[in-house]
N, C-alpha and C positions, 0 to 999 in steps of 0.2 A: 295628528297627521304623522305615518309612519316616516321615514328616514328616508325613505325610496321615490314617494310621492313628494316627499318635499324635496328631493334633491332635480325631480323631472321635473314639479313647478319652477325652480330657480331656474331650469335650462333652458326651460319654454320663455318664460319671460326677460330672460338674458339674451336669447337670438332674438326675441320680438323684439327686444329692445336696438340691437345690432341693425334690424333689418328697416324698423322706423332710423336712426341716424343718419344711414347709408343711403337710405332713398334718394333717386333721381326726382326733384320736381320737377313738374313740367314746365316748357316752356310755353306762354299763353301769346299768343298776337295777335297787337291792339286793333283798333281802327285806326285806317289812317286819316292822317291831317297832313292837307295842304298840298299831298304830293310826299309826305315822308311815312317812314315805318315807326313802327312801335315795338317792340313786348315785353314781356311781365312776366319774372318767377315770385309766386307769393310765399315769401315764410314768416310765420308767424312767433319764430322762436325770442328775438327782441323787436323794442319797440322802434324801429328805426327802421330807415327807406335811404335805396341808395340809386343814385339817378344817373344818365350816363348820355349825352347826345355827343355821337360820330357825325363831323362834318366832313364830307370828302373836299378837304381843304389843307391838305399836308405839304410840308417842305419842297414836295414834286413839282409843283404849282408856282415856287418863285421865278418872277422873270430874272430873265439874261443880266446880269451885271449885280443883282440885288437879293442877293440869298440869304435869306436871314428873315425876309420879308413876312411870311407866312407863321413863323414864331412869334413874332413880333405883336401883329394881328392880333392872334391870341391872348399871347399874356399880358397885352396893354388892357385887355377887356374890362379888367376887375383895378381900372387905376383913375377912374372916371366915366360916368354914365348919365344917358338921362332918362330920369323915371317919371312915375307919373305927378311924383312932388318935383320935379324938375331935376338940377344937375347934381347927382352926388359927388364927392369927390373921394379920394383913395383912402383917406383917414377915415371918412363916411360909411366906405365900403366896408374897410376892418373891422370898423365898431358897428356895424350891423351885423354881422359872420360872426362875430364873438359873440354878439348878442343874445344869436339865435341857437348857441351849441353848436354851429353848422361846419361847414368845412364846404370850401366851393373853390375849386383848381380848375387849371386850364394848362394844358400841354398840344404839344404837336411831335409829330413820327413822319414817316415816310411820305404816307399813302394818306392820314388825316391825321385830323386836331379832333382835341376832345375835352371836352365840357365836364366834369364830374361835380354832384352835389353829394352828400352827407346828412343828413339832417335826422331828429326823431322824428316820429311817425304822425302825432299829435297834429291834429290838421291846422290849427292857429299856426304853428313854429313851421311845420313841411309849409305852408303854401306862403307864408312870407319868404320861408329861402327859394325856393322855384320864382316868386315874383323875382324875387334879386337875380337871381340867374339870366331869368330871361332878359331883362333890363340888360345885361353884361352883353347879353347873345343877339341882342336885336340893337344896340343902342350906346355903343362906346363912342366916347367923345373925341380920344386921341388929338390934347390936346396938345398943341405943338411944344410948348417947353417942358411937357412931363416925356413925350417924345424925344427929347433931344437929351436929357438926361439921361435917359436908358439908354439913348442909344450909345452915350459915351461909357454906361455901367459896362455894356454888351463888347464895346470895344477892349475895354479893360482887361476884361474876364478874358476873352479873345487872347491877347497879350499875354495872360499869366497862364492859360492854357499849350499856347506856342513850347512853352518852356518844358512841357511832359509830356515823354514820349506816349504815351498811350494815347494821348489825342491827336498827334502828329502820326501816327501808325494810322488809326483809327481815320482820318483823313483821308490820308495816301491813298489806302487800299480801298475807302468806297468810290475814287476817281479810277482806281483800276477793275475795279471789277465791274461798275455802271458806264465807265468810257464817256459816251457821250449824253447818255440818258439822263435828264433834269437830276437825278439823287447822286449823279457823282456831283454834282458842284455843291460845295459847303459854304458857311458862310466866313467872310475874312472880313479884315479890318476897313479894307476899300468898298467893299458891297453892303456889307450895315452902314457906313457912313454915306452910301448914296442914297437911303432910302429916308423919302420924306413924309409927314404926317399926313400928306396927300396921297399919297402910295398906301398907307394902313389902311385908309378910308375907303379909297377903290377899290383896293383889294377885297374888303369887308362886304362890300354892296354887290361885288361879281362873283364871291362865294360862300358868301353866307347865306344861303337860299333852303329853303324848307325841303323842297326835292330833293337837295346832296345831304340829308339830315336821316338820322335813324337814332332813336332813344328808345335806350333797356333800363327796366327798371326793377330790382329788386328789393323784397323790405316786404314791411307789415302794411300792403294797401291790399286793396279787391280790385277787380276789373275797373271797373266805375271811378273809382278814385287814379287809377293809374292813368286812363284817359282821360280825367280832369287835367292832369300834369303835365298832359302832354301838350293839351293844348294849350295850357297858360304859357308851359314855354316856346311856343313855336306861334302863337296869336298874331303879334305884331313883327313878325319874318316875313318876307314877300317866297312866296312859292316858286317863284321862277325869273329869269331874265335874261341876258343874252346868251349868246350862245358861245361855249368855251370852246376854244382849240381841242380837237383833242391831240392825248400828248404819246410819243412815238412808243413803239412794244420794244422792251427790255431785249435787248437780243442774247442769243446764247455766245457765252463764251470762244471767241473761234480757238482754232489751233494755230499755237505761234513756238516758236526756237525757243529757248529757254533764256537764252541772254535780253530776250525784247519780253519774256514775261515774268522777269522777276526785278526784282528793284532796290537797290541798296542805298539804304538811307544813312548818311554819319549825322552821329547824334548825338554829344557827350551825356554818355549815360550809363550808369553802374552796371547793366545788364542791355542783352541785344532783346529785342521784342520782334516777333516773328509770326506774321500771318498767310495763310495762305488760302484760296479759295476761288468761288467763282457762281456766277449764274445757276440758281436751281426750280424750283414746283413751289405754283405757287399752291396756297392752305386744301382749296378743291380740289388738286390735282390729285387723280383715283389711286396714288402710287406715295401719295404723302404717309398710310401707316406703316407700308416696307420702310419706306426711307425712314422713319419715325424709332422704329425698333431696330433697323440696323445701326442709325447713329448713336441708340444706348450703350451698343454694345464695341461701335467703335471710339467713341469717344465722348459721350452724353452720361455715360453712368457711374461718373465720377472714379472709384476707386476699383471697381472693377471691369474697366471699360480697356482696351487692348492699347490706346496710344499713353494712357496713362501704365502701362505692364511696361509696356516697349522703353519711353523715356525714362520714366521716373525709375521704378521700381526695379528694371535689368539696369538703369545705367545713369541714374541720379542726375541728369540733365537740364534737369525741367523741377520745382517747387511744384506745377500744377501744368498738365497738358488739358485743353477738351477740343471739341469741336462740334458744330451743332449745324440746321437748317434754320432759313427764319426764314417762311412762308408768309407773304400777303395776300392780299385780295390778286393783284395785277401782280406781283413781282415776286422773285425769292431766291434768294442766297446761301450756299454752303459756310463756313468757314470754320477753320483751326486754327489755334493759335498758341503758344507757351512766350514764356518769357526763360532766360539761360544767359550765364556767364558770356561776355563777348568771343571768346579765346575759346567757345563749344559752340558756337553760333552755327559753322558748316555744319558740324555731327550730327545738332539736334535738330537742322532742318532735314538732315539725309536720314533721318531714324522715324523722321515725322514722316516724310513724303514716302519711305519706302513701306511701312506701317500702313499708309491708307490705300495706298496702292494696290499693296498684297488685300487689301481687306475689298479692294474694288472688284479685283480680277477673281478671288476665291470663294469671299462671301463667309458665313462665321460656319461654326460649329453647330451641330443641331442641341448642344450642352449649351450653349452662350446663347443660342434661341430662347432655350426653353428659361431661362436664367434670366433673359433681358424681357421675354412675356410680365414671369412671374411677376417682377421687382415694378415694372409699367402698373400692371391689374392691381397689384395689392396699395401701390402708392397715389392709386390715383383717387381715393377722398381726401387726400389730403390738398388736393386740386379744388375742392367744391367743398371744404368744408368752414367757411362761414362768408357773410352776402357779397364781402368784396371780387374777391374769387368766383363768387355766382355769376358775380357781375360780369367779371373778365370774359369768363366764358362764353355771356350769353351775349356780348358785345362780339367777341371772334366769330360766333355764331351766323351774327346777321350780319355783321361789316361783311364777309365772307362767303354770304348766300349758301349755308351747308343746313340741312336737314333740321328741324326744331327739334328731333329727338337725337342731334348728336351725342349729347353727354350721356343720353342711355344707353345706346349701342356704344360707347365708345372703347369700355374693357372688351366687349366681341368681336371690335373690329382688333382689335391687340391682338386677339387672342388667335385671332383667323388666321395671321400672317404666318405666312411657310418660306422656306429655309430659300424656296427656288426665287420665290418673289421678292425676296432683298437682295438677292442675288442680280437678280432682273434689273431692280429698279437701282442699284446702283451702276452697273455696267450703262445704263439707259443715261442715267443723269451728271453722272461726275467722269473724271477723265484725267489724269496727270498732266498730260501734253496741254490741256484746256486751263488749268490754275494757275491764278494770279498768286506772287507769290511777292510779301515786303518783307525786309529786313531789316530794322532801325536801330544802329549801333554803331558801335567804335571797331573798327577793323583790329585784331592783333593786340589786344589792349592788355 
């Protein structure tokens, strides 16, 4: 073989190889069961399955006085259970998860809770961890003194929490920006202490139902197998039951004075911490990839992003500026934030607010377009490049009702966005006079 031909075979088989890597799998969806969704990306590259059931049963959902409730729920799941050999207990559960290589978590977010398994693929090892799962999801015991110990773990933590600001900021500002809406109230020391193993319980039965349920599943199964999964874990879940409240729509930000929308916090603390923000789109909203691309460029793309120019780098204020959107299904939020020396606290909020301002009213540069395109398109396998990541994806996907072929189109849709329409959609969604604005620090320090 000449020199030439073999340098075009290495070329051919080097983009072929590029172009197998880089593929979008598809997203497959399941049968449903019981009233819930399903679906499946198949990859075959290791032998392992990664499983994911969304209950729409999030932090939003605890009653009045008792916030914390809905976490609770959750992460009591995997601390006692009853299976079909009867009641395991939390040492039980461990030494089964270990057992099995597995890995089986439980967390809660805003808008839901979520269930995550791990497992290999190997159908002995996958369908005893899914049995255990589902046992966790259908069937927790919460019993009352394993309850009352967390719950004093949860106070404690609560307690050592109070103490840094970042969670005290982090508080503040989601009661200023939610107001009245269920996700401004967090949880404190008075509201876990009211909640009782009877409270886990109801809670459990009024929203753990197969209908508020959606499970994605990635990993080395086929169709047939994925829909075995699904219904072992959803089998013994009742499909439906009473009927919930529903809970009030997120309002927009009004406009207020500037003294009744900002907030200063004293906080003995080495540096002032500073957020600012307000109501924004939520993940479907047709205007999420302007805002998407405009926020890399004002403050999402780390080192080359304009508030990180403005603070850090003209005027060394700020260790780290950003700011981002976080879209949900129902809800979504702007916010910025730095942290800065007390005694630069005014400067680096008037450099921050004047910075996003100018970038509302103007809009970027068509160089910083093509610049925040690029660095999107080119960085995004690295978004999808191995199951867990597939997972995320295909979990935002459905929790979010967006297109099965998002991830395909989704460098096109990067790539579509013009200079007028971040322009647009920022003048449409954010506003100065509209953000909440905290300050947590020592005054003059």
């Amino acid at each position: 073989m000449n020199a030439l031909k073999k340098s075009i075979l290495i070329c051919l088989l080097t983009f072929g190889f590029f172009t197998a890597a880089h593929a979008i799998l598809p997203i497959e969806k399941l049968d449903s069961f019981k009233g819930s969704k399903g679906y499946l990306v198949q990859t075959k590259a290791l032998p392992m399955v990664d499983i994911e059931v969304s209950i729409d049963a999030g932090d939003r959902f605890d009653p009045s006085g008792k916030s914390g409730l809905a976490d609770m729920a959750a992460g009591l799941m995997n601390y006692g259970l009853r299976g079909d050999q009867g009641i395991l207990s939390e040492a039980q559960i461990a030494d089964e998860i270990a057992d099995l290589g597995a890995n089986i978590g439980l967390s809660v977010g805003g808008e839901r809770a979520i269930l995550r398994i791990r497992s290999l693929s190997r159908k002995d090892l996958r369908d005893r961890a899914v049995k255990l799962a589902a046992a966790m999801l259908s069937s927790p015991t919460y019993d009352t003194k394993i309850v009352e110990r967390e719950k004093q773990r949860t106070i404690t933590n609560l307690l050592e929490a109070e103490t840094k600001p970042e969670f005290v900021l982090e508080r503040r500002f989601a009661k200023a920006i939610y107001g009245n809406y269920p996700l401004g109230n967090t949880p404190t020391v008075k509201s876990v202490a009211a909640v009782r193993a009877k409270d886990l319980t109801q809670f459990h039965q009024q929203f753990y139902r197969s209908d508020r349920m959606i499970v994605s599943i990635v990993g080395d199964v086929d169709r047939v197998q994925a829909n075995e999964i699904m219904q072992t874990l959803l089998q013994k879940i009742p499909q439906s039951g009473n009927p919930i409240a529903k809970l009030p729509e997120l309002q927009r930000s009004p406009v207020e004075p500037l003294d009744q929308r900002e907030i200063q916090i004293p906080f003995d603390s080495q540096q002032a911490h500073i957020a600012m923000g307000m109501t924004a789109v939520t993940r479907s909203n047709p205007d999420y990839f302007p805002l998407l691309v405009g926020n890399y460029i004002l403050g999402g793309g780390g080192f080359v992003s304009r508030l990180m120019s403005e603070v850090r780098e003209k005027r060394g204020l700020a260790y780290s500026v950003s700011s981002y959107f976080a879209p949900g299904k129902d809800t979504g939020i702007f916010k910025a934030g730095l942290q800065t020396k007390n005694d630069q606290a005014v400067l680096a909020l008037e450099v921050m607010s004047s910075t996003i301002g100018k970038f509302i009213a103007d809009g970027p540069s068509q160089a910083e377009l093509l610049a925040a395109k690029s660095n999107l398109v080119n960085g995004y396998p690295l978004r999808i490049d191995n199951n867990r990541k597939l997972l995320d994806n295909v979990s935002s996907i459905a929790w979010n009702d967006l297109p099965l072929d998002t991830m395909e189109v989704w460098t096109k849709q990067v790539e579509a966005v013009t200079l007028e329409q971040v322009s647009a959609a920022f003048r449409k969604y954010l506003a100065m006079d509209r953000m909440k604005i905290v300050v947590l620090g020592e005054k003059n320090k």
